[in-house]
C-alpha positions in Angstrom: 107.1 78.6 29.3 104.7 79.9 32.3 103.4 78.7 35.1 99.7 77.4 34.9 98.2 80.0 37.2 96.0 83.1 37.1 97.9 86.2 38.4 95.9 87.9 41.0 98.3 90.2 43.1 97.4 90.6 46.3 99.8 93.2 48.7 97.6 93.8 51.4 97.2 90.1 51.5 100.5 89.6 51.6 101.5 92.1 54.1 99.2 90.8 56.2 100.4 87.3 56.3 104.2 88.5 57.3 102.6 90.1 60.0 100.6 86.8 61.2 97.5 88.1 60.3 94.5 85.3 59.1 94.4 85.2 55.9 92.9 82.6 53.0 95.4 82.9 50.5 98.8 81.4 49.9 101.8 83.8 48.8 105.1 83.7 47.6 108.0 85.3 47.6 111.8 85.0 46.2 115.0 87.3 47.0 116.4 87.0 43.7 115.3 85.3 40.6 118.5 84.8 38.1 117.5 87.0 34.9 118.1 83.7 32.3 114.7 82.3 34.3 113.1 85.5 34.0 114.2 85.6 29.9 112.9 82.0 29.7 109.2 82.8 31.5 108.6 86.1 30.0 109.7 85.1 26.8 112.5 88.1 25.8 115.2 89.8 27.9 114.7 91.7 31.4 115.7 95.0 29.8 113.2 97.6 31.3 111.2 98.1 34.9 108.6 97.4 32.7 109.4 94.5 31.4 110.8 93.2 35.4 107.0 94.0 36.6 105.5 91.9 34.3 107.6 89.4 35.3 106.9 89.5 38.7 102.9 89.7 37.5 103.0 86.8 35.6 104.7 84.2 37.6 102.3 84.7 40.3 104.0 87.2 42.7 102.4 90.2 44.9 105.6 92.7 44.7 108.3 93.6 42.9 111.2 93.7 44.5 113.3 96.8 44.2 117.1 98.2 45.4 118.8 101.2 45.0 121.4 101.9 42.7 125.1 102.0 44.5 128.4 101.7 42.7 131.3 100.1 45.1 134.4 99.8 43.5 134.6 95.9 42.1 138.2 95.8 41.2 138.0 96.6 45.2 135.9 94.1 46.6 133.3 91.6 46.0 130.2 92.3 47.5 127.3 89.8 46.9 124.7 91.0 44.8 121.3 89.6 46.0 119.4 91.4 43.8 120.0 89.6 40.7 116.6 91.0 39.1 119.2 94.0 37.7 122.0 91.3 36.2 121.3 91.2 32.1 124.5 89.5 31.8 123.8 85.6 31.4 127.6 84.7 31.6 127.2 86.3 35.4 130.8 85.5 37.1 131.0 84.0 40.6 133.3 84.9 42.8 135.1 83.8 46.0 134.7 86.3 48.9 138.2 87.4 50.3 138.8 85.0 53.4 142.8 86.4 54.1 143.3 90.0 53.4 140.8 92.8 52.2 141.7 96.5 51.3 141.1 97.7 54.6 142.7 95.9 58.0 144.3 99.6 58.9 143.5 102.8 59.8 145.5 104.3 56.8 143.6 101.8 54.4 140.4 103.5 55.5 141.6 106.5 55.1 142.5 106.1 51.7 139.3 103.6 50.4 136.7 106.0 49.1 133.4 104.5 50.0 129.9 105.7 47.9 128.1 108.3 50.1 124.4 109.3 50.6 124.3 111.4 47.9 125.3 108.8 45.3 122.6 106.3 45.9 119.9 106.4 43.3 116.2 105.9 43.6 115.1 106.5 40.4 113.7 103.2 39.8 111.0 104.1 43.1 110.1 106.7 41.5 109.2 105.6 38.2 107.4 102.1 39.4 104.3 103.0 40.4 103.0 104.0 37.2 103.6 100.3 35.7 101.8 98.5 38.4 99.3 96.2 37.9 96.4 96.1 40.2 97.0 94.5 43.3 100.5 94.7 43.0 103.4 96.5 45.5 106.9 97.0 46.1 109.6 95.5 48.3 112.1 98.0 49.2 115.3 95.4 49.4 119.1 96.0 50.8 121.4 94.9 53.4 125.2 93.2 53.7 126.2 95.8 56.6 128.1 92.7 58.2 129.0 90.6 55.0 130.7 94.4 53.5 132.4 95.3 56.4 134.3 91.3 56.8 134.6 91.9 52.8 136.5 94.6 53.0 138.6 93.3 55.7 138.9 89.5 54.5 137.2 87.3 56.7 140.4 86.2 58.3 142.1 89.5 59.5 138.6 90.7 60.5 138.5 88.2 62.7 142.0 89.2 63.8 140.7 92.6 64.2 137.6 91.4 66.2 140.6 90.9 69.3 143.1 93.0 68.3 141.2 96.1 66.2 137.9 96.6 67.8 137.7 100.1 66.9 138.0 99.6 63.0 135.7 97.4 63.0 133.2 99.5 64.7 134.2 102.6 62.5 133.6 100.3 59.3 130.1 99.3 61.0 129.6 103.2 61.4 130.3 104.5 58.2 128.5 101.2 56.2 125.6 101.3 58.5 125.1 104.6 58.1 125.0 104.3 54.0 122.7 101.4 54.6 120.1 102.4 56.7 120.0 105.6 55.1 118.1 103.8 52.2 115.6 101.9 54.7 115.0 105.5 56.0 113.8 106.2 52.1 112.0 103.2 52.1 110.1 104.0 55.4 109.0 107.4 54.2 108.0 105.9 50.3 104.3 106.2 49.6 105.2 103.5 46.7 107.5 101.1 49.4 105.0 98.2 51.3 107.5 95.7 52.7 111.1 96.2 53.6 113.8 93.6 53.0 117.0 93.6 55.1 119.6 90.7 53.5 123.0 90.2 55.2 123.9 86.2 56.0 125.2 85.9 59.9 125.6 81.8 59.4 126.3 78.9 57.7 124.6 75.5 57.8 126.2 73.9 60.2 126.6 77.6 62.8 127.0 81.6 63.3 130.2 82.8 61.3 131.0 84.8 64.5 130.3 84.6 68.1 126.9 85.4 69.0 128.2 88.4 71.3 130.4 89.9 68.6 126.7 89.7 66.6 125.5 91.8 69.7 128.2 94.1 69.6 128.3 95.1 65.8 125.6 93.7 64.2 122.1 93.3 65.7 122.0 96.9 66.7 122.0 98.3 63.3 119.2 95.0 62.5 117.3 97.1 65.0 117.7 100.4 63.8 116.1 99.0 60.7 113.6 97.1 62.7 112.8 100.0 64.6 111.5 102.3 61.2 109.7 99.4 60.1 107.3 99.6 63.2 107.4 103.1 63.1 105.9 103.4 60.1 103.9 100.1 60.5 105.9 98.3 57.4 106.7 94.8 58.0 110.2 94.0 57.9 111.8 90.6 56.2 115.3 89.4 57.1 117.7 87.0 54.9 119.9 85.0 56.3 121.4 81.2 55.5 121.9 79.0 58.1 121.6 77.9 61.2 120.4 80.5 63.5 119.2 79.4 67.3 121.3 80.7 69.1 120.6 83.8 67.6 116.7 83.9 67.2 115.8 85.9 70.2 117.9 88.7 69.1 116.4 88.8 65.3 113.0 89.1 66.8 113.7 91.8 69.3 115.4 93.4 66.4 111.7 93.8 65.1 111.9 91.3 62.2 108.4 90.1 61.0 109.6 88.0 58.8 112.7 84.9 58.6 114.0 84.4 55.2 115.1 81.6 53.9 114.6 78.6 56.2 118.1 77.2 54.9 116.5 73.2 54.6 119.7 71.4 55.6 120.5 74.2 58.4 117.4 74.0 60.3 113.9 72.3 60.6 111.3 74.5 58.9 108.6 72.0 61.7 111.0 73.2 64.7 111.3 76.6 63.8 107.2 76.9 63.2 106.8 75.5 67.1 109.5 77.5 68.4 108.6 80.9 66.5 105.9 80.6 64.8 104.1 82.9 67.1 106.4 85.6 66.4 107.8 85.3 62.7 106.4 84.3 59.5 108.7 82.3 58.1 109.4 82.4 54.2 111.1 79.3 51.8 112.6 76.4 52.7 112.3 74.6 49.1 115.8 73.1 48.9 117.7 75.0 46.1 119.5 71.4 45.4 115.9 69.8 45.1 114.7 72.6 42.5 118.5 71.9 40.7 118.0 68.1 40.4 115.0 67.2 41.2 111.9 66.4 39.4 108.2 68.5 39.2 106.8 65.9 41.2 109.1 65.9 44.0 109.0 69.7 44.1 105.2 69.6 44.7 105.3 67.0 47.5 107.9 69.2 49.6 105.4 72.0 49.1 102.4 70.2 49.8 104.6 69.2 52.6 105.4 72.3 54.0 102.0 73.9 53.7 100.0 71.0 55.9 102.9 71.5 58.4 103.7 75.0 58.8 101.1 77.2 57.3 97.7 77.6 59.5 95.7 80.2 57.9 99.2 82.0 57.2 102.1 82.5 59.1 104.1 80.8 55.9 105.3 82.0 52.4 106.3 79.4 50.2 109.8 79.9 48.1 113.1 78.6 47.7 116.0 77.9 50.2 117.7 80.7 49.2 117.4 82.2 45.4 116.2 81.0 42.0 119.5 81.0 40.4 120.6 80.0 36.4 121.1 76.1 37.1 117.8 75.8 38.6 115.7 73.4 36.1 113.2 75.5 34.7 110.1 73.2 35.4 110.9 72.5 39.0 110.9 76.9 39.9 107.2 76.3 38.0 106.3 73.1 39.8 107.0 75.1 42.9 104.8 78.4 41.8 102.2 76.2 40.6 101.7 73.6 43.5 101.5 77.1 46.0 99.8 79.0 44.1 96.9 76.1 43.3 97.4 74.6 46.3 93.7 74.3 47.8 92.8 75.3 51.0 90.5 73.4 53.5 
């Protein structure tokens, strides 16, 4: 089953709307897409790059959206795996986060936990995707979690402990993680095949920040910049994931040099507000409530995008997408209603 519409990839199109550029075309865009929706639209298993591409192609997307190759240690810790484009595994588990105690709330745990290095990231898949793309079509270089692996590795709770009493582990984790992280945003600035980067690392929940806005100062926003920095110097545009609710925050993701504000969390803030507020300096991506595409119907799906686009998109400045991620329980026809209503959507 696939969506009603005529693929016509457009990147530079694309790229210009997350940089608030006019445009005349309406765009989408997703973070992860749960590989049983994939299967179901394309027909067979995601087993190739090949076979991911046409994916992308055929449901009406400008990019395909790549990572790097990293092994952590899962028996270790859980890290979130936003990309689930790579996930062939339909019985995918999910996992609690550790909120007491990680493997590392000591200097000696550091010491001992071996973490991947530089050298062990691989970019194969960069280097092999350009020959598979259609016309039209580009990449999104896609990473993140500095904050979300460091608190993982300490559990939530004693790295908050750590926060008063450790300041310097933390930072040292920040170091060494940061480090391994922008490393691959460095690659991504210097790709010829890389059009858009994507940093993904969630600061909040709906309802607030998970940390103090100045401990967000401290440890994580100048790494945010780092990133935000390449991205201007090599004039990419530069999208940032986060849930929740983030005003007391904003400033500091825009003067980190983020283009682009991902996903609009729905019941965390007003997409409306956000548009007065920032519109002038972020394009702001999502914002179709994941809950809405789970148990919803078609019809209600295109009135929230329909919605969305008469009150936050003027002549860009707005990707439609989800909330957060297409994941397995979304209901098939609603992720289509949602690709078809933006991509058919006509404009005045």
């Amino acid at each position: 089953m696939r969506p009603a519409i005529k693929p016509n990839p457009n990147i530079e199109n694309f790229v210009k709307t997350l940089k608030l550029e006019k445009v005349n075309s309406i765009h989408i865009a997703e973070l992860g897409i749960h590989p049983v929706i994939k299967e179901k639209i394309l027909g067979r298993k995601v087993t190739t790059l090949r076979d991911d591409i046409e994916f992308w192609y055929l449901a009406g997307y400008d990019y395909i959206k790549l990572q790097p190759k990293i092994q952590f240690d899962p028996g270790k810790v859980f890290i979130q795996d936003h990309n689930m484009d790579n996930l062939q595994d339909n019985n995918i588990n999910r996992n609690w986060a550790e909120e007491k105690r990680g493997v590392i709330t000591s200097w000696e745990e550091l010491e001992k936990y071996q973490l991947p290095e530089k050298k062990d990231i691989d970019y194969s898949s960069f280097e092999e995707v350009k020959k598979y793309l259609p016309e039209g079509m580009g990449v999104i270089g896609q990473y993140g979690d500095i904050f979300t692996m460091v608190w993982r590795l300490m559990g939530f709770e004693q790295f908050c402990f750590a926060l008063y009493d450790n300041p310097e582990l933390i930072e040292e984790l920040f170091e060494k993680i940061g480090n391994l992280v922008l490393s691959m945003f460095e690659y991504f600035a210097q790709s010829d095949v890389v059009d858009v980067m994507w940093y993904s690392d969630d600061i909040a929940y709906a309802t607030g920040l998970l940390i103090s806005p100045q401990s967000l100062k401290t440890y994580f926003f100048p790494w945010l910049k780092k990133i935000g920095d390449l991205a201007k110097l090599y004039n990419k545009p530069l999208i940032y994931h986060t849930d929740g609710k983030l005003f007391e925050v904003m400033e500091d993701i825009i003067n980190s040099g983020v283009n682009a504000l991902h996903p609009i969390e729905p019941k965390a803030m007003d997409i409306v507000r956000v548009k007065e507020k920032y519109g002038n300096k972020l394009c702001l991506i999502g914002n179709i409530d994941v809950d809405l595409l789970s148990r919803s119907n078609p019809d209600k799906i295109r009135k929230n995008v329909r919605e969305n686009m008469e009150k936050v998109w003027d002549n860009g400045g707005y990707i439609v997408g989800s909330g957060n991620s297409i994941p397995d329980y979304v209901k098939l026809e609603n992720y289509i209603a949602l690709i078809e209503e933006a991509k058919n959507y006509r404009l005045e």
